[in-house]
C-alpha positions as a printed Julia matrix, in Angstrom:
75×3 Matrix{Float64}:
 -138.81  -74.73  -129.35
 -136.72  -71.95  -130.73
 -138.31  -69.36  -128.49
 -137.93  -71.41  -125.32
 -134.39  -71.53  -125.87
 -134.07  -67.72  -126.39
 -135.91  -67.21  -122.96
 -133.59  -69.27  -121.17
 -130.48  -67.41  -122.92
 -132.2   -64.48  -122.28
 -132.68  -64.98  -118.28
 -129.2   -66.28  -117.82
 -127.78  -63.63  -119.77
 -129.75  -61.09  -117.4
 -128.18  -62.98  -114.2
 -125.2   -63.35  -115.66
 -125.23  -59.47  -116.52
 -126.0   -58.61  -112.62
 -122.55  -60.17  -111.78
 -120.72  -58.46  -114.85
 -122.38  -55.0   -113.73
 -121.07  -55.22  -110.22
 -117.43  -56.05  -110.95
 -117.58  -53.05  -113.65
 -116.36  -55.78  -116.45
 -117.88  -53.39  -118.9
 -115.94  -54.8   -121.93
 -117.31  -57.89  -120.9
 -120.65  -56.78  -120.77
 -120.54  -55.53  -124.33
 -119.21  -58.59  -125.83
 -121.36  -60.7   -124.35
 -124.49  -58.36  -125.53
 -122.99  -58.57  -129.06
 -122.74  -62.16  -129.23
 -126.62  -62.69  -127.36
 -127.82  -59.95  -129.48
 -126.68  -61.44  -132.87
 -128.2   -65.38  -131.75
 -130.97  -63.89  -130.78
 -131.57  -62.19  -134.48
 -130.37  -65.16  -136.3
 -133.29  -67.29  -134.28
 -135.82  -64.89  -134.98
 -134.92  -65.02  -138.74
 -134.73  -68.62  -138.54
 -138.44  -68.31  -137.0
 -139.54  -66.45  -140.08
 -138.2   -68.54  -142.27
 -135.82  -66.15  -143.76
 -133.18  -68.07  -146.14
 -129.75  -67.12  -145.29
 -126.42  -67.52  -147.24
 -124.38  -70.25  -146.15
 -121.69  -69.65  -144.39
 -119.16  -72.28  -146.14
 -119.91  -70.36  -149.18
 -118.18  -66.96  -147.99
 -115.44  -69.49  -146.43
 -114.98  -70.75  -149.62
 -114.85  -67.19  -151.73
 -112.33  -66.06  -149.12
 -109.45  -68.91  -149.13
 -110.15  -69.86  -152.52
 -107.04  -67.36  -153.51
 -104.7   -68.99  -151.33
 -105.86  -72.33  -152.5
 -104.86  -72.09  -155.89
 -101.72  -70.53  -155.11
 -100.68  -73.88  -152.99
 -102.16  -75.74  -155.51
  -99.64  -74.79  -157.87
  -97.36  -74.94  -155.92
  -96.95  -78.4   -155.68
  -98.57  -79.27  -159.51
């Protein structure tokens, strides 16, 4: 199921590209690769069963700072 949904990302991407190419909306073009070409790795790793951190996780270690420093605050 996985890979039929990359094909269809992929050939929209590729017709959506066409447009992109013809206006010159090169900063466009290189966003939009970014974001396809990072999916597209994530699926593949999903496919392989690769385990990957969580993403709450690193949300977590980031704010945790600010957290406490509200948190006392108002304690």
């Amino acid at each position: 199921m996985t890979i039929v949904a990359m094909i269809v990302a992929l050939s929209g991407a590729l017709l959506e590209y066409r447009r992109l190419v013809q206006n010159k909306s090169y900063r466009d073009i290189i966003m939009s690769v970014c974001l396809l070409a990072s999916g597209l790795l994530l699926g593949i790793l999903q496919m392989l069963k690769v385990k990957l951190p969580s993403l709450m996780g690193g949300i977590t270690t980031a704010f945790e700072p600010f957290s406490k420093m509200v948190e006392s605050w108002f304690s």
